[in-house]
C-alpha positions as CSV (number, residue, x, y, z in Angstrom):
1,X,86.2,182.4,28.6
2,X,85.6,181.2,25.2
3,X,88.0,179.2,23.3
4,X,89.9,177.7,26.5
5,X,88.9,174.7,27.8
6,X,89.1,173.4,31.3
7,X,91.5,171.0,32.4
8,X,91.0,168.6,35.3
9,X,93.7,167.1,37.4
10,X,92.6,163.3,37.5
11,X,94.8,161.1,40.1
12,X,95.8,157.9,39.4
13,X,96.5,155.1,41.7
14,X,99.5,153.3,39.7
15,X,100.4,149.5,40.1
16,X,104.0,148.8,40.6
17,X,104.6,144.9,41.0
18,X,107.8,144.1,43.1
19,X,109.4,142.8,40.7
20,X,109.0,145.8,37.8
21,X,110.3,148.1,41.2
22,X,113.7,146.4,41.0
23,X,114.3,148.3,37.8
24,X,116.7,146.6,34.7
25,X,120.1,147.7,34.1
26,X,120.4,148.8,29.8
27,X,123.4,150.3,28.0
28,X,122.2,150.4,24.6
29,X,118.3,151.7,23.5
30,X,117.1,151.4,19.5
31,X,114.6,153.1,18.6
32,X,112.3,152.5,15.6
33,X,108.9,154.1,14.1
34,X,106.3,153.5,11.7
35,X,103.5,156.2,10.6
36,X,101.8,154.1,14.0
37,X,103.8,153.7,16.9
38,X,107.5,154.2,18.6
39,X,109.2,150.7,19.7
40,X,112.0,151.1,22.1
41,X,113.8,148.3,22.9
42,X,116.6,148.4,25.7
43,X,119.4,146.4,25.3
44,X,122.2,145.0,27.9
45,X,125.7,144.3,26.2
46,X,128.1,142.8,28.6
47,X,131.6,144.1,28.4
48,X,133.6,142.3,25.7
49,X,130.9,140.3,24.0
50,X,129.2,140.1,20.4
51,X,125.9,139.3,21.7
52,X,123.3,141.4,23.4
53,X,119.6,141.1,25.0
54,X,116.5,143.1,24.5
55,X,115.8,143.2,28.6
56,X,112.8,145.3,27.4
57,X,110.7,146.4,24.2
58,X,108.6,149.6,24.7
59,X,105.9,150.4,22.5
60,X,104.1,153.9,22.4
61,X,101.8,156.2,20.4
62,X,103.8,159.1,18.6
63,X,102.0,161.6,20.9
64,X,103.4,159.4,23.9
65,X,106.6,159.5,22.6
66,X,107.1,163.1,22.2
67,X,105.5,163.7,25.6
68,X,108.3,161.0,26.6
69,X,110.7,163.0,24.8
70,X,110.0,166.4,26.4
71,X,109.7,164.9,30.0
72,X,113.5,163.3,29.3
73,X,114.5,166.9,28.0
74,X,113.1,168.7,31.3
75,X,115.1,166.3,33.7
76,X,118.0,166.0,31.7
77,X,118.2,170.1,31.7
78,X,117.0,169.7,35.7
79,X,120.1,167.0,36.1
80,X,122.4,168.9,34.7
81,X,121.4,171.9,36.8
82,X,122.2,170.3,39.9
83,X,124.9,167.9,38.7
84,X,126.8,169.5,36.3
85,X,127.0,168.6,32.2
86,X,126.6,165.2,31.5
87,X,130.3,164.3,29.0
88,X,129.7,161.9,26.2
89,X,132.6,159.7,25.6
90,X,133.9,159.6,21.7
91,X,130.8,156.9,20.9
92,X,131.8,154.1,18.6
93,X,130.4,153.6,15.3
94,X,126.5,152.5,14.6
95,X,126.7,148.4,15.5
96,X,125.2,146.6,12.7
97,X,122.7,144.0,14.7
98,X,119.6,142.2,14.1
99,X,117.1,141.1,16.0
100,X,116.2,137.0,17.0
């Protein structure tokens, strides 16, 4: 047919070092953006203290990051199906932070 192109399925035989499979708790993720690229950095707090760590920066392509976006949409909506609706607690005001 014209004007539909094909679309192959290629598979993908992804790395996952042991380590990187343990996963890294987060409670906090900033996001930023230039005209270039997404950077998400997740952040632990503890309980009770000022400071917190980036455990993780994330840097993606703005196409990446709306497919990222979309994909989070689809399980949330999946999640919620199954689960029940996710409740937000009353969130606190924007910290003021900066990054060292």
């Amino acid at each position: 047919m014209a004007g539909k192109q094909e679309v192959k399925q290629v598979n993908i035989q992804i790395q996952l070092d042991e380590d990187v499979a343990q996963g890294m708790y987060v409670n906090m993720a900033v996001v930023q953006h230039s005209h270039a690229e997404f950077v998400l950095d997740f952040i632990f707090i503890p309980p009770g203290q000022p400071k917190a760590k980036v455990r993780s920066r994330i840097i993606l392509a703005p196409e990446h990051a709306k497919r990222l976006a979309m994909a989070l949409r689809e399980n949330l909506s999946h999640y919620e199906k199954h689960f029940g609706e996710i409740q937000l607690p009353n969130l606190p005001p924007p910290i003021q932070s900066t990054v060292q």
